[in-house]
C-alpha positions as YAML, in Angstrom:
chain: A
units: angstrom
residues:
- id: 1
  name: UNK
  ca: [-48.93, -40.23, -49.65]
- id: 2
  name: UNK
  ca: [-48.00, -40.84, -53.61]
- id: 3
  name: UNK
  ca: [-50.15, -38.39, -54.27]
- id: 4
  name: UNK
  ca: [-47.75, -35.93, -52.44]
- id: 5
  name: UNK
  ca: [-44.79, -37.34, -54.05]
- id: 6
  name: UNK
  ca: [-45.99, -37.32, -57.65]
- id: 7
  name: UNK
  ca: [-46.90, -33.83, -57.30]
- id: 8
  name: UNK
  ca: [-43.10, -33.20, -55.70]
- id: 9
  name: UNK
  ca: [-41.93, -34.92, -59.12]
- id: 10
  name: UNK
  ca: [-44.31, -32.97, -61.29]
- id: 11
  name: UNK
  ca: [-44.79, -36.66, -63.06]
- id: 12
  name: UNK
  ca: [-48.36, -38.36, -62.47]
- id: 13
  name: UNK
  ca: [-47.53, -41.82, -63.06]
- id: 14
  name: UNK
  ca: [-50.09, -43.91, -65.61]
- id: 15
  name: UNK
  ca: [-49.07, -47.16, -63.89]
- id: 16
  name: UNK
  ca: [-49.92, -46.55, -60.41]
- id: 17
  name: UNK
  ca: [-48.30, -50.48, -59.30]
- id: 18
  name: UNK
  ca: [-45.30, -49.22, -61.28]
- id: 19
  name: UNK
  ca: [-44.62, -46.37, -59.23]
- id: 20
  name: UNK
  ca: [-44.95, -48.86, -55.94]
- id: 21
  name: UNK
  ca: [-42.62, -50.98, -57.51]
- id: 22
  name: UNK
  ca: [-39.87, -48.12, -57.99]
- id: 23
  name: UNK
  ca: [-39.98, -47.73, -53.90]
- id: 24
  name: UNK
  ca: [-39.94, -51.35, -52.94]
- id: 25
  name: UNK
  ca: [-37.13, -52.80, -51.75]
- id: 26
  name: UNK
  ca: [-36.31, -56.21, -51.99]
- id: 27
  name: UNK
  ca: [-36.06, -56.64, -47.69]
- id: 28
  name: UNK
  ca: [-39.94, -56.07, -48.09]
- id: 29
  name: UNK
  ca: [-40.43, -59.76, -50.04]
- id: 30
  name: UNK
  ca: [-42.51, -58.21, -52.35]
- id: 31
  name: UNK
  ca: [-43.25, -60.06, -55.47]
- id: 32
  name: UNK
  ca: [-41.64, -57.56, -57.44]
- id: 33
  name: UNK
  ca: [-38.90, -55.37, -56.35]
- id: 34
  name: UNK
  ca: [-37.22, -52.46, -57.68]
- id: 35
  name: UNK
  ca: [-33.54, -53.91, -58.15]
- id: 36
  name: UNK
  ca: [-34.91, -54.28, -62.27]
- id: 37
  name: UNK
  ca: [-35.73, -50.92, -62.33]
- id: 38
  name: UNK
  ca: [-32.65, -49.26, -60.57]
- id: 39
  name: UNK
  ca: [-30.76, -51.68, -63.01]
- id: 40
  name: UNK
  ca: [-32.79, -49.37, -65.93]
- id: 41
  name: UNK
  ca: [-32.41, -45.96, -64.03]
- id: 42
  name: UNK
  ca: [-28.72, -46.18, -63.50]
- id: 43
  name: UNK
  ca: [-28.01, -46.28, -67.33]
- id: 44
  name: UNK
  ca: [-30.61, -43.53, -68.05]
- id: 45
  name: UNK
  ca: [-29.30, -41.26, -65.59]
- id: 46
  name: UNK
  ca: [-25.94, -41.73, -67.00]
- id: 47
  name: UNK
  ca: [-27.29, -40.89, -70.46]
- id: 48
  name: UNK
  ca: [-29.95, -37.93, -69.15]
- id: 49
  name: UNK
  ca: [-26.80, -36.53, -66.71]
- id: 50
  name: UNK
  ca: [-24.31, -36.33, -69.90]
- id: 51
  name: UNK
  ca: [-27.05, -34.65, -72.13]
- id: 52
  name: UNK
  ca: [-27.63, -31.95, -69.42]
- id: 53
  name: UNK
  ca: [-23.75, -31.41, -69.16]
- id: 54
  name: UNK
  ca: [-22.84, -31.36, -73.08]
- id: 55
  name: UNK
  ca: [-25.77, -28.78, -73.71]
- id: 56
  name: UNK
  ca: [-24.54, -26.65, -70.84]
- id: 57
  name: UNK
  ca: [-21.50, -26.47, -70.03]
- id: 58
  name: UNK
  ca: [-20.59, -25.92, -73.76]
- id: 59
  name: UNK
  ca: [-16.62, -24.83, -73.28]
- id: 60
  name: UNK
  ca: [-15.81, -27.84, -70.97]
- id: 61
  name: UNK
  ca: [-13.77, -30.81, -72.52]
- id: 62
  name: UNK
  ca: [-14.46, -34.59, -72.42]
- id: 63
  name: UNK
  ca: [-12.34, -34.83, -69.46]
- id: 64
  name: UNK
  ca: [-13.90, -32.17, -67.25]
- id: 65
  name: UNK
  ca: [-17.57, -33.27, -68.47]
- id: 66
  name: UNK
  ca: [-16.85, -37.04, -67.38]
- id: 67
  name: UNK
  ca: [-15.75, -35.35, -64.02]
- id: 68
  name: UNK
  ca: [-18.55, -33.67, -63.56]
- id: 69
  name: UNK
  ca: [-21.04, -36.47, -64.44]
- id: 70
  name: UNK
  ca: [-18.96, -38.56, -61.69]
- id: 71
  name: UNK
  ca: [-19.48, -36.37, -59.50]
- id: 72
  name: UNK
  ca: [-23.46, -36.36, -59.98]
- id: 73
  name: UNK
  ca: [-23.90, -40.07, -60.88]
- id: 74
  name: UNK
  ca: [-23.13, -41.83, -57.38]
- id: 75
  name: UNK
  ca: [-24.64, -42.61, -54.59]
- id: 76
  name: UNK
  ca: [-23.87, -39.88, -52.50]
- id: 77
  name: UNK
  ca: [-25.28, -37.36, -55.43]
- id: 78
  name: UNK
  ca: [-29.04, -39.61, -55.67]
- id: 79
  name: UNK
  ca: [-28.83, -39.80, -51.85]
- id: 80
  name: UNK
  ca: [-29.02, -35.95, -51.82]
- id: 81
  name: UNK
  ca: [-31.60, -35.81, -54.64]
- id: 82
  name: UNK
  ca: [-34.13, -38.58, -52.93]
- id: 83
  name: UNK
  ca: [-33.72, -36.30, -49.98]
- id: 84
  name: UNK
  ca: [-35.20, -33.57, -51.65]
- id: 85
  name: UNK
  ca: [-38.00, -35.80, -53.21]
- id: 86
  name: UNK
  ca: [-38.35, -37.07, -49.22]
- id: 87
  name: UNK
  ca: [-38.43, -40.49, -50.33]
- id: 88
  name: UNK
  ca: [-37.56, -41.71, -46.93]
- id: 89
  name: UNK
  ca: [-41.34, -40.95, -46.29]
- id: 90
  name: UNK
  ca: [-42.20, -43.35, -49.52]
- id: 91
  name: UNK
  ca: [-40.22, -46.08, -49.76]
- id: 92
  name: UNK
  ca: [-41.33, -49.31, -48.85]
- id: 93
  name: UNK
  ca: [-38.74, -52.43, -46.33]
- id: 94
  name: UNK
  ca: [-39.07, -54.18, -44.39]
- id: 95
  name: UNK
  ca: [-39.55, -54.24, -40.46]
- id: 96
  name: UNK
  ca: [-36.25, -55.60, -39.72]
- id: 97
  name: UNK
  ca: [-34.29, -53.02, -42.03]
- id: 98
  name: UNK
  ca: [-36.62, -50.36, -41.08]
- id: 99
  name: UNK
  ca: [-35.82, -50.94, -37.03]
- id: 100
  name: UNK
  ca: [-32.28, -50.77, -38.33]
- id: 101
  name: UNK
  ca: [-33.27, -46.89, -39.50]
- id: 102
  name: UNK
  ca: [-33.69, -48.43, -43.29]
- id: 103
  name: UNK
  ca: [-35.73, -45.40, -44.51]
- id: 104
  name: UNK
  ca: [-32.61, -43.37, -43.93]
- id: 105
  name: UNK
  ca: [-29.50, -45.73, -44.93]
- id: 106
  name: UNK
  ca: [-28.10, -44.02, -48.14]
- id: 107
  name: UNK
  ca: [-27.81, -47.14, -50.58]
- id: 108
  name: UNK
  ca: [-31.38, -47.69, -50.03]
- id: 109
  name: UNK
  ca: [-32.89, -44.26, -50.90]
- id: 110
  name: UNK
  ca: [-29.84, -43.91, -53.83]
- id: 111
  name: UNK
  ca: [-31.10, -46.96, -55.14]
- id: 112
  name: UNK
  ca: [-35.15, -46.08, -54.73]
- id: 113
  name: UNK
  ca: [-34.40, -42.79, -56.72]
- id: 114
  name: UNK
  ca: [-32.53, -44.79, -59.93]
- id: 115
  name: UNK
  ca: [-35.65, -46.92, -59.75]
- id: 116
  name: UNK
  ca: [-38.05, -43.98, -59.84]
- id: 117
  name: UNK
  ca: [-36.04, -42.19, -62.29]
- id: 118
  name: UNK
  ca: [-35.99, -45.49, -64.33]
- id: 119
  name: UNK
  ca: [-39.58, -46.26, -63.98]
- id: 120
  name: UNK
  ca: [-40.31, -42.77, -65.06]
- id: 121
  name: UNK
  ca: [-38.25, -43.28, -68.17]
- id: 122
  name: UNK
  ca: [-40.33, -47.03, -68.68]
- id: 123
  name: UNK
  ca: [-43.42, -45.12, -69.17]
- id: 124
  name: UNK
  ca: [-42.68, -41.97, -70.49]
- id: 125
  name: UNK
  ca: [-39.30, -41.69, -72.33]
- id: 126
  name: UNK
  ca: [-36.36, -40.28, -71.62]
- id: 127
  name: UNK
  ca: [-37.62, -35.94, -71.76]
- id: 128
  name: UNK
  ca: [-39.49, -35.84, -68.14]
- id: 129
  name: UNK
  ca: [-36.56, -37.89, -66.46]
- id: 130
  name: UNK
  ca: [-34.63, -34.69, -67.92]
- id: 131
  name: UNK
  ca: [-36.97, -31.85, -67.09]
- id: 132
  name: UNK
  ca: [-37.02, -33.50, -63.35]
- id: 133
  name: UNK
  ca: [-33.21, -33.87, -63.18]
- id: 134
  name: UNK
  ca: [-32.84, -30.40, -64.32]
- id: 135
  name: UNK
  ca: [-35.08, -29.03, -61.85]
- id: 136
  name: UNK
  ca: [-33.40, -31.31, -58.85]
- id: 137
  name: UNK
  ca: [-29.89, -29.94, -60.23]
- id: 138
  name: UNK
  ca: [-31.59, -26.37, -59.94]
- id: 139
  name: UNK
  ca: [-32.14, -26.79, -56.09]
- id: 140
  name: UNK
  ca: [-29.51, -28.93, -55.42]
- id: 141
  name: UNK
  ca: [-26.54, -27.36, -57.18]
- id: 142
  name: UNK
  ca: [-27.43, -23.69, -57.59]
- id: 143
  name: UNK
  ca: [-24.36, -22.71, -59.40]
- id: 144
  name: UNK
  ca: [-23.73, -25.94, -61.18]
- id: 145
  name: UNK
  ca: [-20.20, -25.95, -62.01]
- id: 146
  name: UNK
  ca: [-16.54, -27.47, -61.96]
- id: 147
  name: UNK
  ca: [-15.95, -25.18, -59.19]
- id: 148
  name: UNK
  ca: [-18.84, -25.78, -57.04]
- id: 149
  name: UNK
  ca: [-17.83, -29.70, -57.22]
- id: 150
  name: UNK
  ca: [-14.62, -29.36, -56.98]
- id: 151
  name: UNK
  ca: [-13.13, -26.07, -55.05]
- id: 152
  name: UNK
  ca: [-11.66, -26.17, -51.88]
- id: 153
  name: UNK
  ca: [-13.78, -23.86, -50.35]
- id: 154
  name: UNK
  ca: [-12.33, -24.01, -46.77]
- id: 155
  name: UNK
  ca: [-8.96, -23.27, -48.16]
- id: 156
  name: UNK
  ca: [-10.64, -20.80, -50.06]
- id: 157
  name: UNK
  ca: [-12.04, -19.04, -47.59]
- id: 158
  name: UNK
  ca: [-8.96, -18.74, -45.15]
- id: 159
  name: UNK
  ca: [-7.13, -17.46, -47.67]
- id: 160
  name: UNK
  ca: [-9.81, -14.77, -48.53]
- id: 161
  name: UNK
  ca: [-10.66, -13.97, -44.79]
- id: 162
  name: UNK
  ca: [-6.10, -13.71, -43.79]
- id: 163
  name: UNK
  ca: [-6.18, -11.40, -46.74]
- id: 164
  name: UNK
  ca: [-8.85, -9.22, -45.51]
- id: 165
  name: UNK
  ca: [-9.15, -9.90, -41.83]
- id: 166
  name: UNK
  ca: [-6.13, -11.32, -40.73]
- id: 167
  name: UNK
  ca: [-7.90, -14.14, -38.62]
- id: 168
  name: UNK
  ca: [-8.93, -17.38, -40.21]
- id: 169
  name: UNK
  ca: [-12.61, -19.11, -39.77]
- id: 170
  name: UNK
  ca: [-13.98, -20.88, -36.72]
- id: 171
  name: UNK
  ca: [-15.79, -24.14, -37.06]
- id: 172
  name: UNK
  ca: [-18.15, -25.17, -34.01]
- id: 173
  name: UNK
  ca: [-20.53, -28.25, -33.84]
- id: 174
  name: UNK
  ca: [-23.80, -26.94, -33.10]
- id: 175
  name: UNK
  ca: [-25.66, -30.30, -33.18]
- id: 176
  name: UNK
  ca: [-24.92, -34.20, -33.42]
- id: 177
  name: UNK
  ca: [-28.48, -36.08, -34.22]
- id: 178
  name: UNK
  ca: [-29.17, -39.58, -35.95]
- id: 179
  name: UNK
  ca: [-27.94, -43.68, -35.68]
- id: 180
  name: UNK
  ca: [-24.84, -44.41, -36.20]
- id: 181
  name: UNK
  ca: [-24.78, -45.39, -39.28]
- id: 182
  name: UNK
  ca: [-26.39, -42.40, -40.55]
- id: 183
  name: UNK
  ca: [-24.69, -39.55, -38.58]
- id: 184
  name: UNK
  ca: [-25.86, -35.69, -39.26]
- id: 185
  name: UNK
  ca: [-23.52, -33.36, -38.41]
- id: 186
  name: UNK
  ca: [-24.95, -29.64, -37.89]
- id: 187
  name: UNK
  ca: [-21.74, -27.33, -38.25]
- id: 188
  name: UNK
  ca: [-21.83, -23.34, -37.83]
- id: 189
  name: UNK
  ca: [-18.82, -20.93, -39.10]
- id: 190
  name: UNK
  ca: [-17.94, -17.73, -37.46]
- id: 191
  name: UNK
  ca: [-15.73, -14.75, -38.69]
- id: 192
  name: UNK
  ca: [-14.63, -11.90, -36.46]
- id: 193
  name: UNK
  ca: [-17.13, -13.52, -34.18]
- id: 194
  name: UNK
  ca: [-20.32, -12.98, -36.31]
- id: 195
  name: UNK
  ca: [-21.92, -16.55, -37.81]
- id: 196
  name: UNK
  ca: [-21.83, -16.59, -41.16]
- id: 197
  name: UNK
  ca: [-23.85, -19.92, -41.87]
- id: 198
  name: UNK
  ca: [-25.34, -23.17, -40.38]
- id: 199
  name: UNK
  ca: [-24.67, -26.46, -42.61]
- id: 200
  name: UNK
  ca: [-25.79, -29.61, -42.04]
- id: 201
  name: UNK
  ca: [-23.90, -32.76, -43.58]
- id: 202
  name: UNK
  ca: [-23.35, -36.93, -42.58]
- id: 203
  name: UNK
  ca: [-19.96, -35.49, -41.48]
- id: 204
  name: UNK
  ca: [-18.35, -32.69, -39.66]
- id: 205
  name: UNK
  ca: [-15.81, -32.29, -42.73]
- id: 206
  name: UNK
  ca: [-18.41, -32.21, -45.09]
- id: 207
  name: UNK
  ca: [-20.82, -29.65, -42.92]
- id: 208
  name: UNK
  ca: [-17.56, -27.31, -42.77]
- id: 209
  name: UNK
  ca: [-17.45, -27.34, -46.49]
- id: 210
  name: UNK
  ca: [-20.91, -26.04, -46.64]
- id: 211
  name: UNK
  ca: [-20.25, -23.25, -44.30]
- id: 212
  name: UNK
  ca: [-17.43, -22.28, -45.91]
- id: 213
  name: UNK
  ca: [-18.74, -22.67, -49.16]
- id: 214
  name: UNK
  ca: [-22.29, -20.16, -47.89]
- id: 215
  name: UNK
  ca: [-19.17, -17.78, -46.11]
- id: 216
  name: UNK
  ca: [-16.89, -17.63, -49.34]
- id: 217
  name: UNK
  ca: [-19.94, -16.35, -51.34]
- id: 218
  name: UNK
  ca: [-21.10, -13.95, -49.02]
- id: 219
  name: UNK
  ca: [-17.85, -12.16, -48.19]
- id: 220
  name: UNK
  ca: [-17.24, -12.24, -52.57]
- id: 221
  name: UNK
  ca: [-20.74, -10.52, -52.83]
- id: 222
  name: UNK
  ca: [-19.40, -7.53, -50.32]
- id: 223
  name: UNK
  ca: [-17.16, -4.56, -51.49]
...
């Protein structure tokens, strides 16, 4: 199983009990933890996060970069990166927190993913936590940018579909799933009656973002 996750990281960790550390949490009584090590990860992401942002985004002042790192350093934004990493599959608690659906609670797989990221840095240095974080931003954030952060894309896109349609967008729920504490909301968008996209979020207002954001960049791509 760490096999599959190390090759997922493209990082073979040297310290194999290191690695089980980074996925421990303390419910599991362990006798060591990864609280330490998300203590560690935390300020390296926060370093690794500002270094990716200063070298690319080299127009953007201090103000917009510190945005944009908030908006990447939270738990929300790890949440969404362990997700891709499937750390719910890795992480180790205990029976009680995992019959209260643990493995998918976001402060628990946030936190697992500043450990790894800081347990990575423990062993290796600070340039594969970067090459990693750049590749996660790659899939995660396609078109890294203020405006993918920040825009309003279901205002956006009413006002682009009024000006060339007339109608405005239609937001259905397609599908509820999960515990209640860890909703997923599975939202689809249509136009003129044709779908334009199926998002998936932990809320409805979040999963109609998504659509709208996949809708806005479709109908900009046609003449």
């Amino acid at each position: 199983m760490l096999q599959t996750l190390q090759e997922c990281l493209g990082y073979v960790f040297k310290d194999a009990e290191l690695l089980q550390q980074a996925l421990t949490h303390r419910s599991a009584k362990a006798h060591k933890n990864n609280e330490r090590l998300e203590f560690l990860g935390d300020a390296v992401l926060d370093l690794v996060v500002a270094e990716i942002l200063f070298a690319r985004f080299e127009d953007l002042q201090e103000g917009d970069l510190s945005k944009m790192r908030a908006s990447l350093v939270n738990e929300k934004a790890f949440f969404k990166l362990a997700l891709l990493l499937n750390l719910q599959d890795h992480i180790l608690i205990s029976a009680a927190e995992a019959n209260n659906h643990g493995h998918t609670k976001p402060s628990i797989l946030a936190s697992a993913f500043e450990a790894l990221m800081g347990a990575i840095y423990l062993e290796s240095g600070l340039e594969p936590v970067k090459t990693l974080m750049q590749k996660l931003f790659r899939q995660a954030y396609p078109n890294l940018s203020l405006q993918e952060l920040f825009m309003d894309y279901k205002s956006a896109l009413q006002e682009l579909t009024q000006a060339r349609f007339k109608v405005v967008p239609t937001y259905t729920l397609k599908n509820e799933s999960g515990p209640d504490h860890a909703k997923q909301f599975e939202m689809q968008i249509f136009i003129l009656n044709k779908l334009y996209g199926t998002c998936k979020a932990s809320s409805k207002k979040q999963a109609e973002q998504l659509c709208a954001q996949v809708a806005y960049q479709q109908l900009k791509e046609m003449p």
